[in-house]
C-alpha positions as CSV (number, residue, x, y, z in Angstrom):
1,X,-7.1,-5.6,5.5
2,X,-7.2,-3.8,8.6
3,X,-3.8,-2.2,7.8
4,X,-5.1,-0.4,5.2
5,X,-9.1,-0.2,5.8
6,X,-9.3,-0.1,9.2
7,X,-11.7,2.4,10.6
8,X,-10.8,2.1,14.8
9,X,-14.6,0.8,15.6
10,X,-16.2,-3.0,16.4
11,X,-16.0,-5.2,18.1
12,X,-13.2,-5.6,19.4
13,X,-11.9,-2.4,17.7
14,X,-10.1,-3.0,14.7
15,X,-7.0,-0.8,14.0
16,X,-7.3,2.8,12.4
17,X,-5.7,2.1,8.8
18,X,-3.2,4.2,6.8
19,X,-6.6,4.9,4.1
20,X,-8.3,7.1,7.3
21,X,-4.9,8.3,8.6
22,X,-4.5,9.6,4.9
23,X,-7.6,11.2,5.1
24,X,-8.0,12.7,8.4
25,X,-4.6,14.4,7.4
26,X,-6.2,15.5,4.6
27,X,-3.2,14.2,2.5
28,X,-3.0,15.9,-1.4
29,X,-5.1,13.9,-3.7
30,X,-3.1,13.8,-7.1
31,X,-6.2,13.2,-9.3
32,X,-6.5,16.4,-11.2
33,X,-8.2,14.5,-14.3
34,X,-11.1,12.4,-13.0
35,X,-9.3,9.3,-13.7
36,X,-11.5,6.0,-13.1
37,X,-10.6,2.2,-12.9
38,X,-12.5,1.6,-15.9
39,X,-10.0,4.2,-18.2
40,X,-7.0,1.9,-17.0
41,X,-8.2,-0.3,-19.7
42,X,-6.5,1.2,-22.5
43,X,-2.4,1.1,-22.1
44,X,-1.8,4.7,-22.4
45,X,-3.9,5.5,-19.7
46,X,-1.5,3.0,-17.5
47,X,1.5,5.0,-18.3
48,X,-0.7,8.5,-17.6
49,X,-1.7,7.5,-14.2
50,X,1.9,6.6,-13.3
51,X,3.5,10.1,-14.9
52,X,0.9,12.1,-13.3
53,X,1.7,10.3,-9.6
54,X,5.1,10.8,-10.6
55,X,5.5,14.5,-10.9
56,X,3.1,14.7,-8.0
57,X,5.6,13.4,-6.0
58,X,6.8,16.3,-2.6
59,X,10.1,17.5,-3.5
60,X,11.0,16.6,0.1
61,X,10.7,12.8,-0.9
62,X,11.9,12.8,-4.3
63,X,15.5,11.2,-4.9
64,X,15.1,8.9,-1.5
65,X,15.2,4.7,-2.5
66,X,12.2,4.2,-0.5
67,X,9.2,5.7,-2.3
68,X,6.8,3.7,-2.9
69,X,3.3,3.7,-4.4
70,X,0.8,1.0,-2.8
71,X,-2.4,0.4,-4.8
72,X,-4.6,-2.6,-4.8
73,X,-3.8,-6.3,-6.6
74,X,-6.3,-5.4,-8.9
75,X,-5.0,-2.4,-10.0
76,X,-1.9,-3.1,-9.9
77,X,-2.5,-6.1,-12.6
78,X,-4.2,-3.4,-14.7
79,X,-1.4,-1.1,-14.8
80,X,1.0,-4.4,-15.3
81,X,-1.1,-5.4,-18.2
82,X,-1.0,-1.6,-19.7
83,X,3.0,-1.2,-19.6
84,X,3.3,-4.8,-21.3
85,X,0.3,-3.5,-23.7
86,X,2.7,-0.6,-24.2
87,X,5.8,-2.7,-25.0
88,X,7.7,-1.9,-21.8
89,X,9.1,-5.3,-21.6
90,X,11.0,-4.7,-18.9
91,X,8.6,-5.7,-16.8
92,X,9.7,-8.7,-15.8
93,X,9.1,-11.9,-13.7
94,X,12.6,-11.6,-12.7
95,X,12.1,-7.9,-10.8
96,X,9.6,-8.9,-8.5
97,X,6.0,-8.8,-10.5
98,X,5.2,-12.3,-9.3
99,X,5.4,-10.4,-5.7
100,X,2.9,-7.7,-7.1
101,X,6.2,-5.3,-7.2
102,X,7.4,-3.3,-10.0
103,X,9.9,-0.1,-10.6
104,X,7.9,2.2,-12.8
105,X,10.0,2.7,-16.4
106,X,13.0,5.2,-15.8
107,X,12.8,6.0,-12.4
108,X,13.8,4.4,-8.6
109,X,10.1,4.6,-7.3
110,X,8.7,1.4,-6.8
111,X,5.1,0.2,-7.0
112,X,3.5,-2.2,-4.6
113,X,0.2,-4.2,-5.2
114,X,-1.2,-4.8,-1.7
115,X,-4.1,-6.9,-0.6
116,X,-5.6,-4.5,1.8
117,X,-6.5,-1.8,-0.9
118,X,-8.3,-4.3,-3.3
119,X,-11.5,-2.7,-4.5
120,X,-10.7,1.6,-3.4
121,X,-9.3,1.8,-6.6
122,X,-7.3,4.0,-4.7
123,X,-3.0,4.7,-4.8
124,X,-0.9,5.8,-2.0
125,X,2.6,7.5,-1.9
126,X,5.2,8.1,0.2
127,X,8.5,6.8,2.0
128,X,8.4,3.2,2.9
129,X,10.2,4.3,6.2
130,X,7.1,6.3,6.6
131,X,4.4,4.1,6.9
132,X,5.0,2.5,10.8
133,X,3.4,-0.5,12.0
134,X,4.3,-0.6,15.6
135,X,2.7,-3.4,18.3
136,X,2.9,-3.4,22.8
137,X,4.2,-6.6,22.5
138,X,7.3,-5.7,25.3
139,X,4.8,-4.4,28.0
140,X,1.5,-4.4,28.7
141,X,-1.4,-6.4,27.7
142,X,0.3,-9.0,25.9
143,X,0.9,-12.6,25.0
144,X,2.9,-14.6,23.1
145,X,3.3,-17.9,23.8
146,X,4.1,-21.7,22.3
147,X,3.3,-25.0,23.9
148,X,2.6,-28.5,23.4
149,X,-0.5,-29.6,23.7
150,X,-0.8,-33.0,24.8
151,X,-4.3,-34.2,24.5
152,X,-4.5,-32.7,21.3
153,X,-0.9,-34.1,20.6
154,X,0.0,-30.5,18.9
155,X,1.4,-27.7,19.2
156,X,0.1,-24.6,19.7
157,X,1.0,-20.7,19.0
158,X,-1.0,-18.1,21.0
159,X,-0.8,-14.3,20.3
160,X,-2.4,-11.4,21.9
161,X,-1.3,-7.6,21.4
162,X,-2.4,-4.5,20.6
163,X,-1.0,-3.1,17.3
164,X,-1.2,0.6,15.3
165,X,-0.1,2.3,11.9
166,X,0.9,5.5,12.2
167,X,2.5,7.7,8.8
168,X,5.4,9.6,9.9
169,X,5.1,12.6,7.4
170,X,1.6,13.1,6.1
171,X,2.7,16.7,4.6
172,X,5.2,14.1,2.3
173,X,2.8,11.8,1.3
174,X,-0.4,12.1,-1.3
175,X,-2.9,9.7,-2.8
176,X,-5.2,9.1,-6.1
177,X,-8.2,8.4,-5.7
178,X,-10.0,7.6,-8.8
179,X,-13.4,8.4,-9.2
């Protein structure tokens, strides 16, 4: 959740999540037609929120294997049940929608339902080799460590680390945020 909603304060400080990243870089929002959740219902709206990401999609980006859209699970199932209300029946348990993955209809760009957007209603794009999660883990204040533990007649995994997400091109990314 953090990955994605993180805000950088509490206690301990959580991480500061690609959503705030996105918008202190005051990433292009692609909603030019007040699109909510609730419109998703109908199966042409499904395929119009996909187009209108599409050809909002930088020019730098476009053509690359890696772009991806991330939304929430819940979203993701709504667009999923418009395409199949539409007849695309190439969507497909065999292409990765049981992994909340699917290649929108004639194109390479991928969509990705993620846990950690569930309930912004809210659709990121950009590069997959973009969006950088990136720990201390070789220096520092860390620890990793596994070891028996006999009274308890277990063993036992220990991690501590600091960790960050970081986008490497804002200016090639944008989002749709639905009102």
């Amino acid at each position: 959740m953090s990955v994605w909603q993180g805000d950088g304060t509490g206690s301990p400080a959580s991480i500061t999540g690609f959503a705030k990243i996105f918008n202190d870089a005051s990433v292009t929002n692609l909603n030019t037609i007040s699109f909510t959740y609730a419109s998703l219902a109908t199966a042409s709206n499904a395929i119009i929120l996909l187009n209108t990401i599409e050809a909002g999609i930088s020019n730098d980006i476009r053509g690359y294997d890696d772009v991806a859209i991330f939304c929430g699970i819940d979203v993701f199932t709504k667009i999923k049940q418009g395409l199949v209300a539409s007849n695309y029946f190439n969507i497909s348990y065999l292409n990765g929608v049981e992994n909340y993955e699917l290649t929108l209809p004639g194109s390479n760009i991928k969509l990705y339902g993620v846990n950690g957007l569930n309930g912004t209603y809210d659709l990121y794009v950009g590069r997959t080799s973009h969006f950088v999660f990136g720990t201390d883990l070789l220096n520092e204040e860390e620890r990793f460590e596994i070891f028996y533990a006999k009274e308890a007649d277990e063993v036992r995994f220990v991690a501590e680390f600091k960790a960050g997400v970081q986008i490497a091109f804002p200016d090639q990314c944008a989002r749709f945020m639905m009102t």
